[in-house]
C-alpha positions in Angstrom: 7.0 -115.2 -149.1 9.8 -116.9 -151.0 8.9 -120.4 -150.0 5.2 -119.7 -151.4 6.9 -117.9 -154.4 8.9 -120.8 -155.1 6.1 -123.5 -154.4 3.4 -121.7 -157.0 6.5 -121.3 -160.0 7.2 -125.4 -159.2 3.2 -125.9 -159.6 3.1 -123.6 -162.9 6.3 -125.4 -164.1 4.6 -128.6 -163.3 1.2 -128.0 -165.5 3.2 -126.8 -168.6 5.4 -129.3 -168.5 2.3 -131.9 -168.3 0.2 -130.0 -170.7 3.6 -130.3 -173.3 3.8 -134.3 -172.6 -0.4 -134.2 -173.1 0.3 -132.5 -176.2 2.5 -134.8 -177.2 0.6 -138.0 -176.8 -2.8 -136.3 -178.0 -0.9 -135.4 -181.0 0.9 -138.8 -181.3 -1.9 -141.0 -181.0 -4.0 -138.8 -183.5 -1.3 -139.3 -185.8 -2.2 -142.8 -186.3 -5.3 -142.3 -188.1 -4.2 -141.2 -191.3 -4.4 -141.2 -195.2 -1.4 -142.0 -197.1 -1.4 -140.6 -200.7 2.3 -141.6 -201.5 3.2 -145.3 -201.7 6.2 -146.0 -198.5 4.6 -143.4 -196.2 6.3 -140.8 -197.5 3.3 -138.0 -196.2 0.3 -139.3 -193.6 -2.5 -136.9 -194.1 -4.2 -137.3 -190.9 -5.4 -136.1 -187.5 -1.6 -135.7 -186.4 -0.9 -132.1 -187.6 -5.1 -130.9 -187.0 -4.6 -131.8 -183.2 -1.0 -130.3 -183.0 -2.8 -127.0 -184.5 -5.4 -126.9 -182.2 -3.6 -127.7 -179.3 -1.4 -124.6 -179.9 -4.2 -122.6 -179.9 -6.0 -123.7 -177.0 -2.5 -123.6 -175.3 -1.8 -121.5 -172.0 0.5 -118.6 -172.8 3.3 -119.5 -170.8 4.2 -122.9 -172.7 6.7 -122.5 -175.1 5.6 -123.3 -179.1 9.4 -124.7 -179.9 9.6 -126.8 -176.7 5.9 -128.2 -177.8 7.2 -128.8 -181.0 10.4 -130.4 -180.0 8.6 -132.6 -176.9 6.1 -133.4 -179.9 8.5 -134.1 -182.3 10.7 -136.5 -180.4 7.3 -138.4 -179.4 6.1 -139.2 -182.6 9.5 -140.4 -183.6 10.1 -142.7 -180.7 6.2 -143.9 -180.9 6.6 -144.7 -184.4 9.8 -146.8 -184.1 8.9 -148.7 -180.7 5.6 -149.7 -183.3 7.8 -150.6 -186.2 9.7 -152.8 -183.7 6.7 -154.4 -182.2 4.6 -154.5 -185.0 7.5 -155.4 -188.1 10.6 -156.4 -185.9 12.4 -153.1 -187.8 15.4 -152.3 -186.5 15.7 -149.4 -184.5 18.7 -147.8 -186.7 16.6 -148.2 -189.9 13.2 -147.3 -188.3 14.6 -144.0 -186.8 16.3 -142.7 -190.8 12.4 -143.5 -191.2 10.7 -141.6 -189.4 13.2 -138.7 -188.1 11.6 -136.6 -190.5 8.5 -136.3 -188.5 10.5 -134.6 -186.4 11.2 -131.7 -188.2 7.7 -131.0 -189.3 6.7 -130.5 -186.0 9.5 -128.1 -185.1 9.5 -126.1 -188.1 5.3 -125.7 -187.7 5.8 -124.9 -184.4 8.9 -122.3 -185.3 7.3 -120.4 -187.9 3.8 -120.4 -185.4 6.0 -119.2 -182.4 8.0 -116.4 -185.3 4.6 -114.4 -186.0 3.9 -114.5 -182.5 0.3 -116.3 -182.4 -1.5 -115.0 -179.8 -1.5 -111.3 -181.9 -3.7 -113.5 -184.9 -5.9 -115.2 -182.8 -8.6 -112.3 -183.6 -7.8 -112.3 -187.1 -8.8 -115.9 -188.7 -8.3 -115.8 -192.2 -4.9 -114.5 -191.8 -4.4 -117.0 -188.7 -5.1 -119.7 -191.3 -3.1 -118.3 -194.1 -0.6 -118.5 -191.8 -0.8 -121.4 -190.5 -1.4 -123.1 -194.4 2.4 -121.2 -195.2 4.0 -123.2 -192.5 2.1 -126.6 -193.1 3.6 -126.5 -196.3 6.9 -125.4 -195.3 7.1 -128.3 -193.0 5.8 -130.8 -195.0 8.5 -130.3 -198.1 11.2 -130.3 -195.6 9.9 -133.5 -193.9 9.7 -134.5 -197.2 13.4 -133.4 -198.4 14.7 -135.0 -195.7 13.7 -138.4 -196.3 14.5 -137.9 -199.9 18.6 -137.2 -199.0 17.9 -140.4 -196.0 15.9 -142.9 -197.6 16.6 -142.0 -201.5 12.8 -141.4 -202.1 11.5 -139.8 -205.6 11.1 -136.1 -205.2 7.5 -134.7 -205.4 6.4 -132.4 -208.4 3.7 -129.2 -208.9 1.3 -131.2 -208.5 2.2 -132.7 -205.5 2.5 -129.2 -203.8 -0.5 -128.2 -205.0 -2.1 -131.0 -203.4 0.3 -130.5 -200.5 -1.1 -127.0 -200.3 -4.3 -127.7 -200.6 -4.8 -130.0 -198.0 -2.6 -127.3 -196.0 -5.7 -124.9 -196.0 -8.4 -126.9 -195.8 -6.8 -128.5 -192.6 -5.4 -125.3 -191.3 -8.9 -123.4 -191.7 -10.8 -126.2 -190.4 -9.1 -125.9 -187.0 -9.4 -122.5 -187.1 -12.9 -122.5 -187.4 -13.3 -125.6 -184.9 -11.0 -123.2 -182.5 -13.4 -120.5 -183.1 -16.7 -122.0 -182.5 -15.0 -122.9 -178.9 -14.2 -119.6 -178.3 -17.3 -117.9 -179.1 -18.8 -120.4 -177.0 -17.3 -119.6 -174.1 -17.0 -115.9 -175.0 -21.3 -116.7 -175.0 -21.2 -118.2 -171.5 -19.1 -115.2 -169.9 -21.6 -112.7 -171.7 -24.4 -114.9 -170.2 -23.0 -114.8 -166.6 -22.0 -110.9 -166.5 -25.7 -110.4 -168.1 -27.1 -112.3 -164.5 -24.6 -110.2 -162.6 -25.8 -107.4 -164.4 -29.5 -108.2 -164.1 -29.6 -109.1 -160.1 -27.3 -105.8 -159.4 -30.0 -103.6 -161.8 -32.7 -105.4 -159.0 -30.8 -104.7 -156.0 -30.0 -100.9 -157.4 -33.7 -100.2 -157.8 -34.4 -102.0 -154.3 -31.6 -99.6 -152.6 -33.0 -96.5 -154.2 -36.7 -97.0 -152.7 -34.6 -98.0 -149.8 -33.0 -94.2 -149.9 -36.5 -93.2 -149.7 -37.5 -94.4 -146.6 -34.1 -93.3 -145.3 -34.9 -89.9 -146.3 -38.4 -89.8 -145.0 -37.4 -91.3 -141.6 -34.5 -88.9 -141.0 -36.8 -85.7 -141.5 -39.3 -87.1 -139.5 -36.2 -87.3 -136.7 -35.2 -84.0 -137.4 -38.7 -82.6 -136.8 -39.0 -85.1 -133.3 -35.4 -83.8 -132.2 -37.1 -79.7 -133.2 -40.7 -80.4 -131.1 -38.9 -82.5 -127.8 -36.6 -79.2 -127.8 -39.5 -76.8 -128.1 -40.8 -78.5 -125.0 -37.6 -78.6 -123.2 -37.6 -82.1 -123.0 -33.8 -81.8 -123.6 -32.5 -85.6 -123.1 -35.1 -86.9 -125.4 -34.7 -83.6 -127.6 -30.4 -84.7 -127.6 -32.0 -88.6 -128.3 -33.8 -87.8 -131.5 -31.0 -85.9 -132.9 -28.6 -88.6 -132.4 -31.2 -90.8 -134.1 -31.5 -88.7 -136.9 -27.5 -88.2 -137.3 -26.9 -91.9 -137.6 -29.6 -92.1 -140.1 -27.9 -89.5 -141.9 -24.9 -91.8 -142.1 -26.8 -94.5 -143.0 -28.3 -92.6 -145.9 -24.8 -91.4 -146.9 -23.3 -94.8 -146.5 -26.4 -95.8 -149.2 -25.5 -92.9 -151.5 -22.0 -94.4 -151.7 -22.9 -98.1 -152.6 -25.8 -96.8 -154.7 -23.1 -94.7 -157.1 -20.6 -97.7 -157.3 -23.8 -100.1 -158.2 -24.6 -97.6 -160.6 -21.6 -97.4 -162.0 -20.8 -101.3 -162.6 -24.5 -101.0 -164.4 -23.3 -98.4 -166.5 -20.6 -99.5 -168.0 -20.3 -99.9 -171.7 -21.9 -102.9 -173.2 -24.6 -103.7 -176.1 -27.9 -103.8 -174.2 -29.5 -103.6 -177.3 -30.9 -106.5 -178.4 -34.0 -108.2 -179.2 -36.9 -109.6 -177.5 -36.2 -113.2 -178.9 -32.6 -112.9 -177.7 -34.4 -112.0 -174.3 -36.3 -114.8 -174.5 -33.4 -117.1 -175.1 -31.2 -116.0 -172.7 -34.1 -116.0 -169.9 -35.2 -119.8 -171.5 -31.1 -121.2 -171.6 -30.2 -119.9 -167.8 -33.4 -121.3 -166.4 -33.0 -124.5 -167.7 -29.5 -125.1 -166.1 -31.2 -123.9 -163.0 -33.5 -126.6 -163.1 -30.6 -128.8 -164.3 -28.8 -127.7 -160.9 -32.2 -128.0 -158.4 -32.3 -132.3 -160.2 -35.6 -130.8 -161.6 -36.9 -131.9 -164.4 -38.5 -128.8 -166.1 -39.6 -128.3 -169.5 -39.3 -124.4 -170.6 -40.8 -122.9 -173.8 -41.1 -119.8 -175.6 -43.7 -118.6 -177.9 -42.9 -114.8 -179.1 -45.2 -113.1 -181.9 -43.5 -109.6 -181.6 -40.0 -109.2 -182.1 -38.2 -105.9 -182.2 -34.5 -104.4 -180.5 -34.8 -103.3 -177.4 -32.4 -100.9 -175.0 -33.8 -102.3 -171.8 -31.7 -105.9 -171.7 -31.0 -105.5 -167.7 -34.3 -104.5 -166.7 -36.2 -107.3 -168.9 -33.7 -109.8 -167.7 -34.1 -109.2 -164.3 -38.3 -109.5 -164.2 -38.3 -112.2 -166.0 -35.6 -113.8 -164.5 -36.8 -113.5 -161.1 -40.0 -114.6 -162.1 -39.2 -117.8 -164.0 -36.5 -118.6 -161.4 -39.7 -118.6 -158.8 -41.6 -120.7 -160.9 -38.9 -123.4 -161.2 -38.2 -123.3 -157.2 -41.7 -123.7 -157.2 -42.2 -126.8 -159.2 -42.0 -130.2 -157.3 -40.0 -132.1 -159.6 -41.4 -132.6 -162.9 -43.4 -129.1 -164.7 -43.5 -127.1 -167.6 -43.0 -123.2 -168.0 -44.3 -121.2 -170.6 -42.8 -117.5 -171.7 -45.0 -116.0 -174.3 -44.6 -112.3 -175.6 -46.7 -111.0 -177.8 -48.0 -107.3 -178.8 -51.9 -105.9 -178.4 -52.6 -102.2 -179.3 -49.7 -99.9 -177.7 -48.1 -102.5 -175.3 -46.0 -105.4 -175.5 -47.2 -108.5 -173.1 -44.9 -110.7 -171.6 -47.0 -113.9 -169.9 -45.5 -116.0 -167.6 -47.5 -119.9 -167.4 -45.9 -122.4 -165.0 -47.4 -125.7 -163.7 -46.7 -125.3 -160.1 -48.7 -126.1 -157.2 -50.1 -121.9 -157.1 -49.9 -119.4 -154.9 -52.8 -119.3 -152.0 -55.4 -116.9 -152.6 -55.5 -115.5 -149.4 -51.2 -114.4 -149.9 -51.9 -112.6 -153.7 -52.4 -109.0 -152.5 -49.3 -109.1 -150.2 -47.0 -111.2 -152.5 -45.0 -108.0 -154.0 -44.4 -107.1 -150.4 -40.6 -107.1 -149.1 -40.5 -110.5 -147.2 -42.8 -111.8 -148.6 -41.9 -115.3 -149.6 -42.6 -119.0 -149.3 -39.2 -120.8 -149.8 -37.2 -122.1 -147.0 -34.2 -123.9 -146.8 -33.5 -127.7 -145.6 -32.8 -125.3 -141.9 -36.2 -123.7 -142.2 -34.6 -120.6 -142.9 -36.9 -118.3 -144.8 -35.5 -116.6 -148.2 -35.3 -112.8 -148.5 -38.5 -112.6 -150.2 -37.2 -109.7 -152.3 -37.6 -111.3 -155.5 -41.3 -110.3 -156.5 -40.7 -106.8 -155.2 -37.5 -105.9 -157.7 -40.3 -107.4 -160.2 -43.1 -104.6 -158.8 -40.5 -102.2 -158.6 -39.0 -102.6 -162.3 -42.5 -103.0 -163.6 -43.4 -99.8 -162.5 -39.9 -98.3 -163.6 -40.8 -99.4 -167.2 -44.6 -97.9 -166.8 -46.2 -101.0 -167.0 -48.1 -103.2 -165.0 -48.5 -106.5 -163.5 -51.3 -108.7 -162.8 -51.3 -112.5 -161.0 -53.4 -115.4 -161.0 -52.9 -118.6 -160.0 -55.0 -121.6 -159.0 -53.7 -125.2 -157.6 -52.7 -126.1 -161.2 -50.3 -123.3 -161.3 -49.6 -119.4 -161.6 -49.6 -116.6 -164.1 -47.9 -113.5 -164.6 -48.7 -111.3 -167.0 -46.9 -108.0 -167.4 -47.7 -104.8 -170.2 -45.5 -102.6 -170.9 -45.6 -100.0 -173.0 -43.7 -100.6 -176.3 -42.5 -97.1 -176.9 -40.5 -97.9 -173.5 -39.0 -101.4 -175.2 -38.7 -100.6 -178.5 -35.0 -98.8 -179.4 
């Protein structure tokens, strides 16, 4: 356990240590493309300090600010004098009284960043880039100091610090925004994925429950066998049945138990309410990186007339999710899928268009059956064929219907619901 302790804190030790030289060069190289305001390159204005920001946000938790700032720091400095030597022939002992400013304007960014403790602003943006402006500032007049005692360079006024301050927040706000966009990105992709978790478990859920049914019906119907064989002294069959009914009992118990966690995970607190169009985009984006994964080549669009919030997210989700999932499998390699919604008297319509090669005739009144399918995989394994029945069975949850038709050209699905069962 100590070996593998020790192996894991060398790997972790590793990756920060590499994401603080990444840093470094990332921030280095950035520095190059710059703006110089001050003749003898007193201040750059450039990508330099916009990628150091960033990078500290974006940063794992476990990497020190000061030691990026100090790794950063040195980098520029030594980057800077190797090109003045390359580039000028500058010696090294007047390049570095040059540049050893940069040094500290990394460090003290980073030291004021790592005094406020970050991570605790992160939520908070304007103050994260009021913040952030303070120390820009802060750093830049002492880089600026410095090479005023070093290199005997004029000292800058008001309005140089205004200007300084200025650029400070429009730089410091700009990565805070670009930082934010990538996190509510993200944040969008995990609220996507727990909204398919949440959809395909609200399927399953109403699958187990009819499920419970059956179970129900099968163990009285046992109990009543195990009653008659006994009535009619037929004692080992009589002993038979009521073993048979017993282990369905524990079967239906068993169920009970996976049916209240299910119900539970579905249950927890989240926004379901939302509206249709946000249904239809969520439905239209996930679909489309399914085709992307199947090397399809699928066209999806929405057409929506009605829009209004809705409390039933999962359930809408999961029909039409299982149903435009179908119609992609479906699809050869090149097609089209159309999702329309629109509202006629007391019902909202969802239609379902996709250019398929159909469904046969002779399969459409047994296609909401359970096993009913006609995938297979490259084994000639048959899917579950459970897909179309979570559709029938949330259909019918939501007091709607659903009708099919299909032809060689492809299928339709056309569901009504009733909008007082949508609508918040």
């Amino acid at each position: 356990m100590a070996i593998t302790n020790n192996f894991f804190s060398n790997n972790q030790h590793q990756a920060n240590g590499l994401y603080v030289l990444v840093a470094a060069l990332l921030t280095t190289f950035a520095g190059e493309f710059r703006f110089v305001p001050y003749e003898g390159d007193a201040f750059r204005f450039g990508l330099g300090s916009i990628t150091f920001f960033l990078l500290i946000l974006v940063r794992p938790p476990v990497v020190s600010l000061i030691r990026i700032g100090v790794v950063t720091g040195i980098t520029v400095v030594c980057f800077r004098m190797i090109e003045d030597f390359i580039l000028y022939e500058v010696l090294f002992s007047k390049s570095f009284l040059k540049h050893v400013a940069a040094f500290l304007y990394y460090f003290i960014y980073a030291l004021g960043l790592h005094i406020i403790k970050i991570e605790k602003y992160k939520t908070f943006p304007l103050i994260l880039g009021a913040w952030a402006s303070v120390f820009e500032v802060i750093a830049n007049g002492s880089e600026h100091f410095v090479r005023h005692l070093l290199l005997d360079q004029p000292g800058i006024g008001l309005k140089d610090f205004a200007l300084l301050g200025g650029v400070a927040i429009m730089r410091s706000y700009f990565v805070v925004g670009l930082y934010g966009s990538i996190t509510v990105s993200e944040q969008k992709k995990r609220v996507e994925e727990l909204l398919k978790v949440g959809s395909e478990l609200y399927g399953e859920t109403l699958y187990l429950k009819k499920s419970m049914n059956h179970i129900e019906k099968i163990t009285a119907e046992s109990h009543d066998l195990y009653r008659k064989l006994k009535q009619e002294n037929f004692n080992q069959l009589s002993a038979q049945a009521l073993h048979i009914a017993q282990e369905i009992h524990e079967v239906k118990k068993d169920s009970q138990r996976i049916l209240a966690g299910l119900t539970k995970i579905g249950e927890q607190k989240m926004d379901n309410t939302v509206s249709l169009s946000d249904v239809m985009d969520l439905v239209i984006s996930a679909n489309e990186k399914y085709s992307e994964l199947l090397q399809k080549k699928i066209i999806l669009i929405g057409n929506i007339s009605i829009d209004y919030q809705t409390v039933q997210l999962i359930p809408l989700l999961a029909l039409l999710n299982n149903i435009t999932a179908n119609a992609v499998e479906a699809i050869e390699e090149i097609g089209e899928i159309n999702i329309n919604i629109f509202e006629e008297q007391e019902n909202t319509f969802f239609v379902i268009v996709d250019s398929g090669p159909g469904i046969p005739k002779a399969d459409l009144p047994i296609i909401f059956e359970p096993g009913y399918t006609t995938k297979f995989n490259d084994h000639g394994v048959a899917a579950t064929g459970i897909g179309l029945s979570h559709v029938q069975e949330i259909v019918h949850t939501l007091q709607g219907q659903v009708e099919v038709d299909t032809s060689e050209n492809g299928t339709i699905f056309k569901i009504k619901i009733p909008t007082i069962i949508l609508r918040k």
